[in-house]
BAFI-3210 file (N, C-alpha, C; in Angstrom, 3 decimals, decimal comma, padded with zeros to 6 digits):
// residues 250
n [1|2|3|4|5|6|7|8|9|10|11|12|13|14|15|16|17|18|19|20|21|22|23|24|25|26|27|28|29|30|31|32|33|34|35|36|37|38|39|40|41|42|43|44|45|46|47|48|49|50|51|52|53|54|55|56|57|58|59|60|61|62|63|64|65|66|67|68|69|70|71|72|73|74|75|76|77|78|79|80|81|82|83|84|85|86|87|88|89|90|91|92|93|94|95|96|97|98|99|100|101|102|103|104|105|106|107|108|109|110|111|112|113|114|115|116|117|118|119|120|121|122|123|124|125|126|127|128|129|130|131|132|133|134|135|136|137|138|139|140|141|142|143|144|145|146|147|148|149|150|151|152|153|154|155|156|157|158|159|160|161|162|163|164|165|166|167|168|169|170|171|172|173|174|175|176|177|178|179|180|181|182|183|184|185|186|187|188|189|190|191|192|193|194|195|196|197|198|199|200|201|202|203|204|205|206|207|208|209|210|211|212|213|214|215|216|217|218|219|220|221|222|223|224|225|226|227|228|229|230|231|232|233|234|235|236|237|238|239|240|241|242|243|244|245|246|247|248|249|250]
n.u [-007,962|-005,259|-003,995|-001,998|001,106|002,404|004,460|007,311|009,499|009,340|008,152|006,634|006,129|004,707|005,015|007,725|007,898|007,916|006,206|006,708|005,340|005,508|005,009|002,442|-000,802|-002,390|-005,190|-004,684|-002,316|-003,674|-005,725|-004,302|-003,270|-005,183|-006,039|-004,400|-004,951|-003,669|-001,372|001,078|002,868|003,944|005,607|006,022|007,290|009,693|008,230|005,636|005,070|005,340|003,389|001,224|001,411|001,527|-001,242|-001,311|-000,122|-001,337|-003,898|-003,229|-001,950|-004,601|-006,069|-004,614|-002,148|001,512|003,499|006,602|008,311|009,930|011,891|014,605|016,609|019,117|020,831|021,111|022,215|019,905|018,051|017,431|016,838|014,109|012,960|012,626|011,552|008,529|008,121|007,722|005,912|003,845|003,084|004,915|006,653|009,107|011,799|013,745|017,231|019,998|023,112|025,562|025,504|026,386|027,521|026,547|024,532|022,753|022,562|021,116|018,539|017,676|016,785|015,258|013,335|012,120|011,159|009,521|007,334|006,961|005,202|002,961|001,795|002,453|004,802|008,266|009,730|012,128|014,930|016,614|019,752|020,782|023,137|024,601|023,456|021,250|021,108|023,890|026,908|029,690|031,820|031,166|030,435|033,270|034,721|032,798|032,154|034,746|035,577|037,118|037,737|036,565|033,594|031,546|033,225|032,740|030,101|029,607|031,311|029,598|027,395|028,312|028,979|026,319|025,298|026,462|025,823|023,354|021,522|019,163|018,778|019,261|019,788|020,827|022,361|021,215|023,704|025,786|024,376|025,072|027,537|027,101|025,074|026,544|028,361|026,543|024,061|020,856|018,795|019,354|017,908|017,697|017,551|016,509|016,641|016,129|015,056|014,604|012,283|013,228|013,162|012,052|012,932|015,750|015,875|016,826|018,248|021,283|022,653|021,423|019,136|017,381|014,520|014,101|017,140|018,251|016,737|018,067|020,553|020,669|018,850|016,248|014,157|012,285|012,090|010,029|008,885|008,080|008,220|005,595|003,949|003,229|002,351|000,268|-001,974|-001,389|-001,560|-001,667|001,051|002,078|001,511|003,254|005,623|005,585|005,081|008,075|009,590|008,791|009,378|012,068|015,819|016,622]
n.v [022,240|024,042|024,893|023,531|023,826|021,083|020,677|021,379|021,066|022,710|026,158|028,690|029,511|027,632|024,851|024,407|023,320|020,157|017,598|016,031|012,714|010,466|009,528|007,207|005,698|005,448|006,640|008,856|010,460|010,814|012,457|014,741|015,470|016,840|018,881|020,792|023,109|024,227|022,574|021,169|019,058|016,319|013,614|010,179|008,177|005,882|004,373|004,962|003,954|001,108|000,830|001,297|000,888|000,666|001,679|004,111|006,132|006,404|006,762|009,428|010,698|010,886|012,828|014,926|015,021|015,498|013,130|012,512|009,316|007,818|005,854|004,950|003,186|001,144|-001,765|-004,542|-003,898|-005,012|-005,255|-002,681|-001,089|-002,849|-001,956|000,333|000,919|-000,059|001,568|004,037|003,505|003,507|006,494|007,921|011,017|011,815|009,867|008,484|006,772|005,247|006,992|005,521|002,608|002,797|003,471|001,326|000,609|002,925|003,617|001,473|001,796|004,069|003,973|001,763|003,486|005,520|003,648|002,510|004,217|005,161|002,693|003,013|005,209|007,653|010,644|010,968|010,270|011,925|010,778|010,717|010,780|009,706|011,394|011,879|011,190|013,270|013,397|012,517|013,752|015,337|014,530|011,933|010,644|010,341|008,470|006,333|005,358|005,203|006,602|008,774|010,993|014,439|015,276|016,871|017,292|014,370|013,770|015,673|013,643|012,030|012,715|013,996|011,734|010,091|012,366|011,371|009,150|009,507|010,215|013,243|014,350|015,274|014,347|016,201|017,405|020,769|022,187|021,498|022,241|024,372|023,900|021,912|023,105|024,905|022,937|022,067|022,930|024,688|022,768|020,860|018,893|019,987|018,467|018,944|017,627|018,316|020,231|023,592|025,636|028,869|028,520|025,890|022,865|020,189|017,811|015,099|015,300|016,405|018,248|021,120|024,270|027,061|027,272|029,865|030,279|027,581|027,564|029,767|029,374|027,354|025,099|023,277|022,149|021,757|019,696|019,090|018,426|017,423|020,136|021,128|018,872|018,374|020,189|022,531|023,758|023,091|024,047|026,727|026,675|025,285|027,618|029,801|029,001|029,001|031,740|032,947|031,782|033,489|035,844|034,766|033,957|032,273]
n.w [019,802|018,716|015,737|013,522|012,200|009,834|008,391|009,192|011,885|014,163|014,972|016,086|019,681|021,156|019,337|019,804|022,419|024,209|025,498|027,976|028,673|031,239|032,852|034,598|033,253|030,529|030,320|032,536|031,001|028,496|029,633|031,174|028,269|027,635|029,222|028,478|025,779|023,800|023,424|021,324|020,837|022,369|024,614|024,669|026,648|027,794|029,904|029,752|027,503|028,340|030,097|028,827|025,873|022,269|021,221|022,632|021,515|018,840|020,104|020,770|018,679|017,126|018,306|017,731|018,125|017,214|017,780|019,658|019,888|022,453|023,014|022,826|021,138|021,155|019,678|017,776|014,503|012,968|014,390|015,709|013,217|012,900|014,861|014,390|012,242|013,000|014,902|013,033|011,584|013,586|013,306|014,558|014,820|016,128|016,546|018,933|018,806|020,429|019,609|020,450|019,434|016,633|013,531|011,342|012,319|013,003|010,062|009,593|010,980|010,093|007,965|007,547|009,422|007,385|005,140|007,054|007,395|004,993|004,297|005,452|004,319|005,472|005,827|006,264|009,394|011,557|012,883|016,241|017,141|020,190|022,564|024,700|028,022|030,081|032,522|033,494|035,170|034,618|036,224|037,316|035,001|033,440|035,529|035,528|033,299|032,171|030,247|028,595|027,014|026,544|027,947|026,563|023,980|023,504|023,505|020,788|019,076|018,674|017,633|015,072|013,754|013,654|012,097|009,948|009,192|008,460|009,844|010,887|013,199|016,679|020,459|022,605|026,048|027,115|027,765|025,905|023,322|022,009|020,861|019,443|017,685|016,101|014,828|013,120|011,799|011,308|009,094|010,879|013,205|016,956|019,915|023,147|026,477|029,928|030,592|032,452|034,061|035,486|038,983|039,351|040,474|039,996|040,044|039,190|037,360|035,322|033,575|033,104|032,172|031,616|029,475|027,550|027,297|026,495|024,012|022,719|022,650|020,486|020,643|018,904|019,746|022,858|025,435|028,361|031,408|034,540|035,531|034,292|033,889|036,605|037,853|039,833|038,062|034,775|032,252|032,632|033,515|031,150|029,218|030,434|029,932|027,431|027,140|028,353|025,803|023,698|021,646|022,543|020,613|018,245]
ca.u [-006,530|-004,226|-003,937|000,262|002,137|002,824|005,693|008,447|009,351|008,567|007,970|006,187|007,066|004,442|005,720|008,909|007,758|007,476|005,595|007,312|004,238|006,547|004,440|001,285|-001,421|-002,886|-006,012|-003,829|-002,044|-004,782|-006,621|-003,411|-003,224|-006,559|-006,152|-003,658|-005,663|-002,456|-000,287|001,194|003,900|004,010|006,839|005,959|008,678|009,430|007,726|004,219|004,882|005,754|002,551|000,108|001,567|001,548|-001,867|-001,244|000,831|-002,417|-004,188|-002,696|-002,125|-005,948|-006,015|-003,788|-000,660|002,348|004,684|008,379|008,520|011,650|012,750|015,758|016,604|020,340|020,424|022,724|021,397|019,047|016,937|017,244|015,990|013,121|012,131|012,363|010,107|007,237|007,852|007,547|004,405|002,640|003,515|005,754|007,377|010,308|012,340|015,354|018,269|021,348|024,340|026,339|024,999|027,337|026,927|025,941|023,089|022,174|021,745|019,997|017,603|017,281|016,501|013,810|012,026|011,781|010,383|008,001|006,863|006,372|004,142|001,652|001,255|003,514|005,830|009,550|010,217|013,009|015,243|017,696|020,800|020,566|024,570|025,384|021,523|021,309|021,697|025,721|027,524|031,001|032,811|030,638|030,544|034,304|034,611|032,027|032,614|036,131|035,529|038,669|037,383|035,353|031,855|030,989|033,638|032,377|028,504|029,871|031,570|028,343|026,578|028,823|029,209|024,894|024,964|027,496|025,199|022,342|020,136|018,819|018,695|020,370|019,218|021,650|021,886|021,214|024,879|026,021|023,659|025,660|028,542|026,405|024,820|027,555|028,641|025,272|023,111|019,910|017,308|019,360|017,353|018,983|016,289|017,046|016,158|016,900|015,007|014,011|012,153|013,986|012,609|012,027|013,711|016,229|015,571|017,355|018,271|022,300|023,375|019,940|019,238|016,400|013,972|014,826|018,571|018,361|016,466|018,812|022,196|020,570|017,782|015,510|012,716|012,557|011,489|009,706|008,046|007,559|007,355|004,440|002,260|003,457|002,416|-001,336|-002,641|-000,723|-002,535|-001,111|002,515|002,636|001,621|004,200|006,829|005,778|005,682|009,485|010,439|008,247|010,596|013,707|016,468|017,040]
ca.v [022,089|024,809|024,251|023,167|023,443|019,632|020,750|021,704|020,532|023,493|027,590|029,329|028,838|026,033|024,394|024,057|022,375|018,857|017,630|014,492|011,997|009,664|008,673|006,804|005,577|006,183|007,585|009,941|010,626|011,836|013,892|015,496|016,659|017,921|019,842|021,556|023,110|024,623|021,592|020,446|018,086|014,855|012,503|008,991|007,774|004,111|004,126|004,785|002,936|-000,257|000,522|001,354|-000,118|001,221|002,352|005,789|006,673|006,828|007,743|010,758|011,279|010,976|014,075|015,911|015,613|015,095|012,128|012,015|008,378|008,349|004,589|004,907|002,129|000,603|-003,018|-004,684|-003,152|-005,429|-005,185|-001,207|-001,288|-003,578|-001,406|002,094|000,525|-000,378|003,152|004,494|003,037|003,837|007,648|009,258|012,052|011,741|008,801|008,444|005,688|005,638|007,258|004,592|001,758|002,782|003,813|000,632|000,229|003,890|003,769|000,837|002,277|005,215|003,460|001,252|004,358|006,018|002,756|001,589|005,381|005,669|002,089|003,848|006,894|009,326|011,310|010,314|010,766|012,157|009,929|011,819|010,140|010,098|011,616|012,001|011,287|014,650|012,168|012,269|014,835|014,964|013,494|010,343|009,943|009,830|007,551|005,267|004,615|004,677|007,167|009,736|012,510|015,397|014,755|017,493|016,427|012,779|014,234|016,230|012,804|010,829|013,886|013,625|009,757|009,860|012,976|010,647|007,815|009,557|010,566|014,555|015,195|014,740|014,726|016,776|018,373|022,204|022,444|020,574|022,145|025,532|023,398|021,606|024,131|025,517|022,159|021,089|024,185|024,151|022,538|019,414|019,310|019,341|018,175|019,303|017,468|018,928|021,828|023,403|026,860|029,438|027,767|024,196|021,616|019,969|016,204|013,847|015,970|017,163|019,345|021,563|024,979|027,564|027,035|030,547|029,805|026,561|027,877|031,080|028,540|026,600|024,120|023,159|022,064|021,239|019,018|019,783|017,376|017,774|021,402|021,335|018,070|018,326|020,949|022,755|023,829|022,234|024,599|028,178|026,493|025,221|029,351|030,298|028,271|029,405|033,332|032,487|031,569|034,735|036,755|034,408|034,013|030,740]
ca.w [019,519|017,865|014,280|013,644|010,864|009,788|007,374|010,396|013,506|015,243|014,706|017,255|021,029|021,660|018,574|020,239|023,597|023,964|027,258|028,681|029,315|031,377|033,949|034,993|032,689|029,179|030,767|032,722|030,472|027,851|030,652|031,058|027,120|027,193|030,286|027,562|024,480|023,027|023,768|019,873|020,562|023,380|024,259|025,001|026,970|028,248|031,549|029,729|026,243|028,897|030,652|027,618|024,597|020,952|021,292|023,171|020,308|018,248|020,334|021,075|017,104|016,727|018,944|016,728|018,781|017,415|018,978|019,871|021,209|023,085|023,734|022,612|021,141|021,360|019,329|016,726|013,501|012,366|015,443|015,376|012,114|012,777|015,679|014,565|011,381|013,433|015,284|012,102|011,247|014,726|013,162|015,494|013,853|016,244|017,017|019,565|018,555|020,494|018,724|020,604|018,770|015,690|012,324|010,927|012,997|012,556|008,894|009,122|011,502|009,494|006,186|007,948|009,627|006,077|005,032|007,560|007,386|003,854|003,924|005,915|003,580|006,114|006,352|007,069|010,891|012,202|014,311|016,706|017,816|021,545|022,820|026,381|028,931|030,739|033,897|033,861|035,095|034,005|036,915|037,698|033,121|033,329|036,117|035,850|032,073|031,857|028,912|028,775|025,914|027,896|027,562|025,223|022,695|022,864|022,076|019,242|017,795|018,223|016,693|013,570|013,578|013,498|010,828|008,628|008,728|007,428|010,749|010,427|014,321|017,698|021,386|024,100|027,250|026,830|027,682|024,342|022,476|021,263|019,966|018,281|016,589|015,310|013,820|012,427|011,103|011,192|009,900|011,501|014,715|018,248|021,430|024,630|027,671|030,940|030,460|033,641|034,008|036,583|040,252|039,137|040,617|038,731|040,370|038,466|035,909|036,133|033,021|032,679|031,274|030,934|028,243|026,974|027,451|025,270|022,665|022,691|022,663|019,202|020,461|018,200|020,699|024,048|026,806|029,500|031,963|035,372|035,603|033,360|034,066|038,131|038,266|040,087|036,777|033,676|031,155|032,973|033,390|029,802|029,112|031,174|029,028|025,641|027,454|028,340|024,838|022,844|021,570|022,555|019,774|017,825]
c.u [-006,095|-004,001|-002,533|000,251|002,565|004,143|006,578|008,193|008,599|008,826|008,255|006,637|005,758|004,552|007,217|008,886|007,337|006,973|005,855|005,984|004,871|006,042|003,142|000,560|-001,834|-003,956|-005,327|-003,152|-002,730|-005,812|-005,598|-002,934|-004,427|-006,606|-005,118|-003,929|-004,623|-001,094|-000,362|001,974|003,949|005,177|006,498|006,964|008,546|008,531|006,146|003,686|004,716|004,281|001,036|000,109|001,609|000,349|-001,985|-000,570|-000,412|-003,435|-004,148|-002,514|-003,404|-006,445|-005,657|-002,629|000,670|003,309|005,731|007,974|009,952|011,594|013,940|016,664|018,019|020,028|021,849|021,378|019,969|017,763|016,166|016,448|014,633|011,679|011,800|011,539|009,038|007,379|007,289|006,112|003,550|002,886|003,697|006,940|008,549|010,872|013,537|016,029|019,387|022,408|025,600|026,402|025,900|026,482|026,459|024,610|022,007|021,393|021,050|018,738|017,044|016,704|015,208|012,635|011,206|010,959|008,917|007,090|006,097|005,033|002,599|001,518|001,832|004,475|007,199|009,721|012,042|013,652|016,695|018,408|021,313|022,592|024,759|023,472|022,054|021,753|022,850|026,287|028,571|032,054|032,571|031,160|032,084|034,573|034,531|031,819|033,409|036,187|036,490|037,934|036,198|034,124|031,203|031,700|033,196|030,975|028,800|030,415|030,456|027,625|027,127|028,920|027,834|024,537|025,331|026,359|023,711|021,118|020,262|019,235|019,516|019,382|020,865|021,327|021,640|023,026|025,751|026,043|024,447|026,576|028,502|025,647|025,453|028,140|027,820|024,312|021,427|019,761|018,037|018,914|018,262|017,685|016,873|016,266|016,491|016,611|014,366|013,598|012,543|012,691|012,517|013,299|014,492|015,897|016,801|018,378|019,925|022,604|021,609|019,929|017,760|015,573|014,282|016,298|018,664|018,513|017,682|020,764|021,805|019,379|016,592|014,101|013,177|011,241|011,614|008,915|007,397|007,389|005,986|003,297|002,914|002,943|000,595|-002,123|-001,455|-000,563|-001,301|000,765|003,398|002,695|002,764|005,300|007,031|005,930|007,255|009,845|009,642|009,586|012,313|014,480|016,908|015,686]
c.v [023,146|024,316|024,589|022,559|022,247|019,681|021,083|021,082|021,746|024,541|028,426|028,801|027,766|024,856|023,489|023,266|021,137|018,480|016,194|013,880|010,438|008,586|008,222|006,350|006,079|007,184|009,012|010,979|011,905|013,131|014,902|016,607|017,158|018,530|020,837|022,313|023,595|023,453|021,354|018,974|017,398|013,724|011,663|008,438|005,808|003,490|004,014|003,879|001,754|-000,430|000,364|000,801|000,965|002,033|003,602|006,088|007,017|007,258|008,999|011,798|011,770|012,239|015,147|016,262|015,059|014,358|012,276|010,778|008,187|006,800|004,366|003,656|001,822|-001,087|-003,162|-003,808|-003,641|-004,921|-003,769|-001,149|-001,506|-002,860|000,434|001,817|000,233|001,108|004,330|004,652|003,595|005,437|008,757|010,199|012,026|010,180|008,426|006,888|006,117|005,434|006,061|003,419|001,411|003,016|002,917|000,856|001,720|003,917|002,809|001,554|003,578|005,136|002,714|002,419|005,230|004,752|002,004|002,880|005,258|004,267|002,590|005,219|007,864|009,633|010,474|010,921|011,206|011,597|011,004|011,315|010,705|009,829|011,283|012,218|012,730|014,455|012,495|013,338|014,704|013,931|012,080|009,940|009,275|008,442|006,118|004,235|004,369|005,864|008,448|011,077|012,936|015,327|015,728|016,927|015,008|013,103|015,000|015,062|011,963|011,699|013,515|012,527|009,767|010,937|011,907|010,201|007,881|010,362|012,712|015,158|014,632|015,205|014,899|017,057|019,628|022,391|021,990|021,429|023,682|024,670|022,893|021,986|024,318|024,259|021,524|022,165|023,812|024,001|020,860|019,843|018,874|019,636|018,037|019,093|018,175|020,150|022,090|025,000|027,409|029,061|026,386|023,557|020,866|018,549|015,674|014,268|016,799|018,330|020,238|022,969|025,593|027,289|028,629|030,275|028,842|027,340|028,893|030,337|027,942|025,703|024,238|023,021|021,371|020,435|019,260|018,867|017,890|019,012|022,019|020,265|017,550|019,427|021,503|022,815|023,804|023,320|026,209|027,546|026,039|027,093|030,001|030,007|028,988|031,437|033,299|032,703|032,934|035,435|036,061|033,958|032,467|030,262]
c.w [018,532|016,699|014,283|012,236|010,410|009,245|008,155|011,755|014,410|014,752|015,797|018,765|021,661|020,438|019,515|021,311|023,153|025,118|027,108|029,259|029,542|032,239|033,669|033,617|031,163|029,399|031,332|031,865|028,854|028,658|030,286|029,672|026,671|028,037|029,218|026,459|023,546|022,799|022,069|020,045|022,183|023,391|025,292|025,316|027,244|029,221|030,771|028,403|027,064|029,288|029,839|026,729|023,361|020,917|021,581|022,093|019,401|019,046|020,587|019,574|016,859|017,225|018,682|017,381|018,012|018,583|018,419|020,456|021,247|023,717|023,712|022,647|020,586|021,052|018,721|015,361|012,768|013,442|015,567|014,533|012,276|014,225|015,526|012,923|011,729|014,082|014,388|011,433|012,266|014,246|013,694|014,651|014,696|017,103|017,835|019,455|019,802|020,078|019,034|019,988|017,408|014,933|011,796|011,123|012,784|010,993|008,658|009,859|010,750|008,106|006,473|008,271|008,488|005,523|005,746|007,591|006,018|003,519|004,437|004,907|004,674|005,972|007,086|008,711|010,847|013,727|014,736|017,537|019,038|021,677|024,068|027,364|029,828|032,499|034,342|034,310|034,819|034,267|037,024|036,291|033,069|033,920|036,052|034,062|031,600|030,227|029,098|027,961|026,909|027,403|026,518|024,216|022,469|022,767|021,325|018,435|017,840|017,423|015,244|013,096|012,815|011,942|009,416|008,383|008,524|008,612|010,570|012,227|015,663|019,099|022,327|025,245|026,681|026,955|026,623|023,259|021,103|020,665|019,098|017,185|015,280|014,224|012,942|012,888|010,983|009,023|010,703|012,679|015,954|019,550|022,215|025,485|028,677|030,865|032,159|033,807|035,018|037,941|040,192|039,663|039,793|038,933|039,723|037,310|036,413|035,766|032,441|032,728|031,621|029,596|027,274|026,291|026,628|023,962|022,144|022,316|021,401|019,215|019,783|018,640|021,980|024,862|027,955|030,137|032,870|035,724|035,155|034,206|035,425|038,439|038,819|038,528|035,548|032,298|031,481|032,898|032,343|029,012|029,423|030,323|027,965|026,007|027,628|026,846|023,730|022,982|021,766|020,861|019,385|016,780]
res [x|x|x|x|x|x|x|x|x|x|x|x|x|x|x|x|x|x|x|x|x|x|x|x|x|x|x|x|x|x|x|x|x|x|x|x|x|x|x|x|x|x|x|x|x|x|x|x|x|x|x|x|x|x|x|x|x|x|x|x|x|x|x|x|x|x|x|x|x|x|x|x|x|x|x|x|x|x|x|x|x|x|x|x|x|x|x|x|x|x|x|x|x|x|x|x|x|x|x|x|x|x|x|x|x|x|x|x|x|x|x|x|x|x|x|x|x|x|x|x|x|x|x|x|x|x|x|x|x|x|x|x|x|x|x|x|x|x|x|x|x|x|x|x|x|x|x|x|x|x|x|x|x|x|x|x|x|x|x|x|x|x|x|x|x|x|x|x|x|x|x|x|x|x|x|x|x|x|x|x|x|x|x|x|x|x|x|x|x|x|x|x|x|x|x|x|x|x|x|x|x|x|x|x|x|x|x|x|x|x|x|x|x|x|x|x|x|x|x|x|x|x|x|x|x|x|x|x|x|x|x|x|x|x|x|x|x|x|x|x|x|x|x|x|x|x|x|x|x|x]
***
């Protein structure tokens, strides 16, 4: 394993990747980040927390990977709280809330993860108030939520709603992610799903972006899934990624 900076989110350009481990098994799962020897950073999503449990989270630490777990957790505040403090504890350095949830619930969640963090002897995580899912595209978002403000301006006011109330980082589309920049400097972090390297498929995925192109618009780090661990060899197409971002700007 690559020896990584603990003191920043990310530097170098495999710093900056995050490898979506969304699917299948814990076993799987771990093959998969040792078929990687450069891999730093892992995001435990719902599909494999549901199927593994808390455990993959350490294990995967024990490995020396940094975790994002990405449940993204929408409660009343107490509950938030009570769940991004045990997240805290399993010591995932990043945590997704959603910004919808409100500021209450934010700063409680953000006061617990500093807390259930610091009883373990770590490091405060960084929770990143999930805006607009990369899912929506503009027309269906309007539509289908009845929501009137254009979808970037309503993830720039959950962005600022989540800065108010104390959280450091934010998750966008790549298309977001310059506006957000500009209103929130680094070191507040901004995670970009929906990354997709030039040929990839976008699947599922609506508002999506080069991994250059992100980084180059403001993103702080990105996610990358199935182009990477779909792919024949995992190892050459995570290479491929971090060649992409050498030299890019941001």
């Amino acid at each position: 394993m690559a020896s990584v900076d603990r003191t920043t989110l990310a530097s170098g350009p495999a710093e900056r990747i995050i490898l979506a481990l969304d699917r299948g098994t814990a076993d799987e799962a771990l093959a998969l980040v040792a078929a990687i020897p450069e891999l730093c950073w892992v995001k435990v999503g719902l599909e494999l927390f549901t199927a593994a449990g808390p455990g993959v989270v350490r294990d995967l630490r024990q490995r020396g990977l940094r975790v994002f777990l990405d449940l993204k957790f929408h409660d009343i505040p107490a509950t938030m709280a009570g769940a991004c403090r045990s997240a805290a504890r399993l010591g995932a350095e990043l945590i997704t809330v959603h910004a919808c949830a409100g500021s209450e619930a934010l700063a409680a969640a953000q006061a617990a993860a500093v807390e259930g963090a610091a009883s373990e002897g770590l490091g405060s995580p960084t929770l990143l108030a999930v805006t607009v899912l990369t899912s929506w595209d503009p027309d269906r978002f309007h539509q289908e939520l009845a929501i009137t403000t254009p979808l970037a301006a309503y993830a720039t006011e959950l962005a600022a709603m989540a800065a108010a109330a104390g959280l450091t980082g934010a998750v966008c589309s790549p298309w977001e992610v310059a506006g957000l920049r500009v209103a929130h400097p680094q070191p507040f972090a901004l995670v970009t799903p929906g990354i997709r390297p030039a040929g990839s498929a976008a699947a599922d995925q609506k508002r999506v972006m080069t991994p250059a192109a992100a980084v180059a618009a403001g993103a702080s780090q990105l996610v990358i899934g199935r182009p990477i661990s779909g792919a024949t060899d995992p190892a050459a197409a995570f290479a491929a990624c971090c060649a992409e971002l050498q030299g890019a700007p941001g």
